[in-house]
Structures are given as structure tokens and as C-alpha cells.
C-alpha positions in Angstrom: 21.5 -11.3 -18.6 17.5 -9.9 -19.3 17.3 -6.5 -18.1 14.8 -6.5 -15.0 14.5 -3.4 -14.0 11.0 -1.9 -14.5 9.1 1.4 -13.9 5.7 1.5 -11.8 4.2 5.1 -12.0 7.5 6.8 -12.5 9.3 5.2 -9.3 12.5 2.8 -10.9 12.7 -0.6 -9.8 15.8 -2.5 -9.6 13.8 -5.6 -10.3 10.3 -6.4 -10.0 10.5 -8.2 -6.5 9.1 -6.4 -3.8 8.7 -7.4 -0.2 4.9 -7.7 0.7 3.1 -5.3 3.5 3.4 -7.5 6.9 5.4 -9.7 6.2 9.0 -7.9 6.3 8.0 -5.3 9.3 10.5 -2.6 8.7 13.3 -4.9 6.8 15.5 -4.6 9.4 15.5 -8.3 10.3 16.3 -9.6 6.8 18.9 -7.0 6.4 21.0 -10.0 8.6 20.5 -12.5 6.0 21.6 -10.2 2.4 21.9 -6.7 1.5 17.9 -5.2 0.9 19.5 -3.7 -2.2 19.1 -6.8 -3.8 15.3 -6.6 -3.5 13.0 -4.7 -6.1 11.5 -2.5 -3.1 10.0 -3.0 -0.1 6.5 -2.3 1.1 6.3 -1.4 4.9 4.2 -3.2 7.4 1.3 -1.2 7.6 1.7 2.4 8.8 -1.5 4.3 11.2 -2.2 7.6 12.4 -1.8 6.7 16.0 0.4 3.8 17.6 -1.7 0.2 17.4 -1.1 -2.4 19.6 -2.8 -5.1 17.4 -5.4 -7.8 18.0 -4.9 -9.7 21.3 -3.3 -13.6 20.7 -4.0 -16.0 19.3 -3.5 -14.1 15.9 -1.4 -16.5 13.7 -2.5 -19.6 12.5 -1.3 -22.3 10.2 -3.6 -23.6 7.7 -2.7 -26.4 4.7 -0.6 -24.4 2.5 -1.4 -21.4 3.9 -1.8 -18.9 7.2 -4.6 -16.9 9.2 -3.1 -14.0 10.2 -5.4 -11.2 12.4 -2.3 -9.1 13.3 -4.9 -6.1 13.6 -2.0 -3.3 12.2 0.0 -3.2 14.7 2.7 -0.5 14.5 4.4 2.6 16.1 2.4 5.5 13.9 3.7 7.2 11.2 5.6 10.0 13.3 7.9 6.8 14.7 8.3 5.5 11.5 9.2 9.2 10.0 11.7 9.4 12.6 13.2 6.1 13.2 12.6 3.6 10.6 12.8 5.7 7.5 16.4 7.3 7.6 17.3 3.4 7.9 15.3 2.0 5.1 16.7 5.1 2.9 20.0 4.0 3.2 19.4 0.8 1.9 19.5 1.3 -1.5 15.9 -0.4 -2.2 12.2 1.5 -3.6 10.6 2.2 0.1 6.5 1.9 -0.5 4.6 3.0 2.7 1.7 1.2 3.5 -0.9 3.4 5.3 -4.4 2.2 7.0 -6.9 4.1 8.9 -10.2 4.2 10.6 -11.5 7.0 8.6 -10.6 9.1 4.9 -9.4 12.0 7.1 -6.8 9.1 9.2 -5.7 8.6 5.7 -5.3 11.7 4.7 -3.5 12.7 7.3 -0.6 10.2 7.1 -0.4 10.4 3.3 0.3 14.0 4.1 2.8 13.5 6.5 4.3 11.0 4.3 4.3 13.5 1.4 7.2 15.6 3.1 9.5 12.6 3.5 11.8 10.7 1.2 8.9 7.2 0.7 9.2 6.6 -2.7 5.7 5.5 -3.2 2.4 5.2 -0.9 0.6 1.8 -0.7 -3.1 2.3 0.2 -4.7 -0.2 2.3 -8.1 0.1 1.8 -8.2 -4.0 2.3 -7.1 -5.0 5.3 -10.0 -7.6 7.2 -8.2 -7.8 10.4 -9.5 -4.4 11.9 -13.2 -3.2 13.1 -13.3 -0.2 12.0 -11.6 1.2 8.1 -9.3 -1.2 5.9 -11.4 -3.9 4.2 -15.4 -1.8 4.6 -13.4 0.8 2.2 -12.6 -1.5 -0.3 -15.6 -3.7 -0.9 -17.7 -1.6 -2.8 -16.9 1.4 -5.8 -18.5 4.0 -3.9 -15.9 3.4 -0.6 -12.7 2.9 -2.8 -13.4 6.2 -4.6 -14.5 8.0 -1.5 -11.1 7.2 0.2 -8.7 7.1 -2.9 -10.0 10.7 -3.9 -9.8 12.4 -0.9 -5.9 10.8 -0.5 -4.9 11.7 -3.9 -5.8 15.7 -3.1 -3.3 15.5 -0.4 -1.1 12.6 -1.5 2.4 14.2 -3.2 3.8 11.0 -3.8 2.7 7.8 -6.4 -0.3 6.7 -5.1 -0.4 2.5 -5.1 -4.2 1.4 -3.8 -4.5 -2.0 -2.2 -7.7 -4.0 -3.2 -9.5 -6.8 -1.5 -10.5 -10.0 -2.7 -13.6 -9.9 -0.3 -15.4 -8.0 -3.0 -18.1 -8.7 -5.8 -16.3 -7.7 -8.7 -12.7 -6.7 -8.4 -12.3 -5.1 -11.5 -15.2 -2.8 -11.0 -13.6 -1.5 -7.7 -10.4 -1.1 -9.7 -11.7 0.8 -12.5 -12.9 3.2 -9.6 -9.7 3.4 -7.9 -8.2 4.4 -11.0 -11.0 6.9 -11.7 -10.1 8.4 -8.5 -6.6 9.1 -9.3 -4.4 5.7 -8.5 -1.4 5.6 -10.3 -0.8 1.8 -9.6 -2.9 -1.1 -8.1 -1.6 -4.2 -5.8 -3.5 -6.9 -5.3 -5.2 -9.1 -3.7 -4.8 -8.9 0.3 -5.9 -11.8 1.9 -9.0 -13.7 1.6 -11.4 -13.6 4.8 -11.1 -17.1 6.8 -11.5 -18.7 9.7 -10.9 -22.1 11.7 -12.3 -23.5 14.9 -10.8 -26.2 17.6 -13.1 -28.6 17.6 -11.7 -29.5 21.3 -12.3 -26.2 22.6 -14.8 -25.4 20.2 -12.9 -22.1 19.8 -12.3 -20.2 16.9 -8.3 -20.6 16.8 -8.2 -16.7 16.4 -9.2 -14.4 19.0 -10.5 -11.9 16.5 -12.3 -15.1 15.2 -11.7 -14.6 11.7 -8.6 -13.4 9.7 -6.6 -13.0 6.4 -5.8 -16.4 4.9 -2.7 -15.9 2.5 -0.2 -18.1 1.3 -0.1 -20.7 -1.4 -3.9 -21.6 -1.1 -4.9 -18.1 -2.7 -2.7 -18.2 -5.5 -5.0 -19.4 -8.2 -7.6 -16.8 -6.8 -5.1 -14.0 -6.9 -3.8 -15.2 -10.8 -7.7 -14.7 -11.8 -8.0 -11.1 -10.4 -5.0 -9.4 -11.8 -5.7 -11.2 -15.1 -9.4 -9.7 -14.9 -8.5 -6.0 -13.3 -5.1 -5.8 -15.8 -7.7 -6.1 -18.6 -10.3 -3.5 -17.3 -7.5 -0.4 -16.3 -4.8 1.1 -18.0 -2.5 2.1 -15.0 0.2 -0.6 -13.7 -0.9 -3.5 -12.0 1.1 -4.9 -8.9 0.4 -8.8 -8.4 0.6 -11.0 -5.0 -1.1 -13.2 -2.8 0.5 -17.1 -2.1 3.8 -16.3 -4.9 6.2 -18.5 -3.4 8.6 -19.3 -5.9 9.7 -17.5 -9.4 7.4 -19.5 -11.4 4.7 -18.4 -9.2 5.7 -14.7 -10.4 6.3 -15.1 -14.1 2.4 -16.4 -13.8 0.9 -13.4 -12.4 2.8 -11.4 -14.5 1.7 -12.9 -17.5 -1.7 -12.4 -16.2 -1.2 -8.9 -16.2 1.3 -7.7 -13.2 4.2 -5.5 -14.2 6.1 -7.0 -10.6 5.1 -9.3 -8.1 5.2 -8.5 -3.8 6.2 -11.6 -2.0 4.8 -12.2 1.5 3.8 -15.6 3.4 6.7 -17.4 2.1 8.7 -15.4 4.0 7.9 -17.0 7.3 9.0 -20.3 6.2 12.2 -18.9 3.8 13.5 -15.6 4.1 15.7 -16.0 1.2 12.8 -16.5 -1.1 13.0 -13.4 -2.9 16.1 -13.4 -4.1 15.5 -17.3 -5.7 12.5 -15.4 -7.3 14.7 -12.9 -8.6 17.6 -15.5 -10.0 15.0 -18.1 -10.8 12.8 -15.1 -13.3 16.3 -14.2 -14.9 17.4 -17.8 -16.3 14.2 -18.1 -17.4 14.2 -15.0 -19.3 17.8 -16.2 -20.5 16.7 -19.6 -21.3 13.7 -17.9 -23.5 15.6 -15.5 -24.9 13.3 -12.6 -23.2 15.2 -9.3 -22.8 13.2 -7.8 -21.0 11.0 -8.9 -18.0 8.4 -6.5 -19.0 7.5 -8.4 -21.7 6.1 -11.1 -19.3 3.6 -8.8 -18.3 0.4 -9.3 -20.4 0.9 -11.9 -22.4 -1.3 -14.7 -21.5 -2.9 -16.3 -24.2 -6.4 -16.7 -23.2 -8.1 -20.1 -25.3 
């Protein structure tokens, strides 16, 4: 059998399939379908300052081959998580990233730091999240507000530093190359794409927050493109997702440049998904005699 594990900023990986931000909540759900020590890692629903109750409903909506989420963050804060979902997600066996959003560089520093003194293996930070007014997505749409907010994290921030980046941006790779400059040890991308639907009965939007986050198999081709073009323009690791639904889906963006893959909408529809990822990148590596699955990572051959 090909050896998966991989490194990603010094933090080992059992394999390089990681549960996506939103997606898995806490894990404690799936943990009734298979062990979580089968997974590469998992990457926390997104973690605040303060307590969030979220966007009112309707925030969910089904779109062809995809989803509109406008969720808004909601969580319990980061002192709830430190105390009740962390001793839990320790013991089970997995990488634990901790996603963290705010309104402001000081909200993010602030968690980060509270997050420093506890046993997270890695931050995640969101500085691309379009389902809030105020912080996520405004921080990373332009070089200026990703370095702003990844420097001042990374002074206080004593663990790996993963940033987040949004697709709702000019030039990706630009905004990557300053998140790097500011001290990221990894990237992940993309988030979601900014959408939005309307009834044409009601003549509503079908969100409340009227737009949202449209993920899922629609924005794959998108998300392929952007960690081929930031994977070429940084030298620190690059963390791929955004529609991979199936373990072709994830050999793809790692050839375009990812070193592992987060899964995340295709978990609504198939919880199990990650682990046919996981079996389904293995025969392949078998079947092309590839002993290592970091030798996927990269090696697009571009015409």
C-alpha cells in the first residue's frame, strides 16, 4: 500500500483527507458512523470571540450541483469550545485545525491566543468567510487586508498558522503571496463563491441574508484553477477544497498544486465520503505504482 501520510507545516497527517470548516461542526456526529481516526484531520466549524447565534432562516439552499449556505458562524466562542469540545476531539486520534473568524484583527488575535495555550494542532484563519457583515470575506479581498490581519495573528499565534482565502478576489495569488509574506505557514483554499437565488413566486431572495456561499460540485473547476495558480506563486504548502466530492476530485487538486485536500458539501448528501476518498486515492496510487501520495502534488503538466 502507498504511504499517505503527509506533513503540512510540521503538523503529521495520517492521510491527506481533512474534514472541511462547516461542514463537520465539532465531529461529534460522524463519530456514529466510523472512528475520526480514520480521517486526515479535521477542521472545526468556525470558532469566534463571543458566542454567535448565526443568520436568521432561511440560510441553506440547494442549488444544481451545489448549495447556498449563509450560516453567519454560528458557534459557542472559543472558551466553550476550549472547554467542551476540545478534550473530546483530542481523544480522537485525528490532526484538530481550529478555524477562527472575527469582526476585527484584535477578535483574531485574541482567540488565536487563547488557542495558543491549548492542545489544537493547527489554526485555520478565516479571513474569507461572505456570510457575515462585519470581518471574514472584507479581510481577504485585497493584499493590504490579508497582511494586516495575518501579521498581527502571527505575533500572537504559537501554533501553525493555516490562512483561509477567498475566491471573491481579483487575483488570488497576489493575496496569497501576501499571506505568506505575513508569516502563513500553509494556505486552504478557496471558500465559497458569493451567490444568490431569488423565488420568482415570492420574488424573495431564498436567503434571508440574501446572498451566501455557493460550494459544492459547481465550484470545483474554479477551485482546481486557483490552487494551480497560488501553488505556483508561494513556496509554503497549499491546502486544496471547494466541490471535491469524490477521490478523483482530490488527486486533481493535488496535482494542481495541493499537498491534501478538505472535504466539505459532500458531506450533507454522504457522510462516508471521506473515507472513499481516502480508499479510492490509495488503489490509485497502487494501480500507478505511486509510493507516495506526495508525489501527486504538483505534477500537472501544463500544454
Amino acid at each position: 500500500m502507498a504511504d499517505l501520510h503527509i506533513k503540512i507545516a510540521g503538523v503529521d497527517f495520517r492521510n491527506p483527507v481533512i474534514a472541511a470548516s462547516g461542514t463537520f461542526g465539532f465531529g461529534h456526529e460522524f463519530s456514529e458512523f466510523y472512528p475520526l481516526s480514520e480521517l486526515g484531520g479535521i477542521c472545526c466549524k468556525g470558532i469566534t470571540l463571543e458566542k454567535r447565534p448565526g443568520n436568521p432562516p432561511p440560510r441553506i439552499a440547494e442549488t444544481p450541483s451545489g448549495m447556498l449556505n449563509s450560516v453567519g458562524l454560528q458557534n459557542p466562542g472559543v472558551d466553550h469550545f476550549i472547554r467542551e469540545d476540545l478534550p473530546w476531539l483530542k481523544r480522537q486520534g485525528t490532526v484538530v485545525i481550529a478555524n477562527i473568524a472575527g469582526n476585527t484583527p484584535e477578535d483574531y488575535c485574541r482567540t488565536a491566543e487563547k488557542l495558543s495555550d491549548t492542545s489544537v494542532d493547527m489554526i485555520e484563519l478565516n479571513i474569507s468567510c461572505p456570510n457575515v457583515k462585519q470581518g471574514g470575506v472584507q479581510f481577504g479581498t485585497t493584499c493590504k487586508g490579508a497582511e494586516t490581519v495575518t501579521s498581527a495573528v502571527r505575533k500572537v499565534c504559537r501554533k501553525p498558522l493555516m490562512v483561509k482565502l477567498s475566491p471573491n478576489a481579483s487575483d488570488i495569488a497576489e493575496i496569497a503571496a501576501a499571506a505568506e509574506s505575513a508569516g502563513a505557514d500553509a494556505l486552504s483554499l478557496i471558500n465559497t463563491l458569493t451567490g444568490m437565488r431569488i423565488d420568482i413566486h415570492s420574488r424573495r431572495p431564498v436567503l434571508h441574508n440574501n446572498t451566501g456561499g455557493l460550494s459544492g460540485p459547481a465550484v470545483f473547476p474554479v477551485a482546481v484553477r486557483m490552487v494551480w495558480q497560488v501553488s505556483r506563486r508561494v513556496k509554503i504548502p497549499v491546502v486544496g477544497m471547494g466541490g471535491v466530492s469524490s477521490w478523483q476530485d482530490a488527486a486533481e487538486l493535488m496535482l494542481a498544486g495541493a499537498s491534501a485536500v478538505q472535504v466539505g458539501t459532500v458531506l450533507f448528501s454522504d457522510p462516508y465520503a471521506p473515507l472513499k476518498i481516502v480508499n479510492g486515492l490509495n488503489r490509485y496510487l497502487d494501480e500507478n505504482r505511486i509510493a507516495d501520495v506526495s508525489e501527486l502534488t504538483g505534477k500537472v503538466k501544463p500544454w
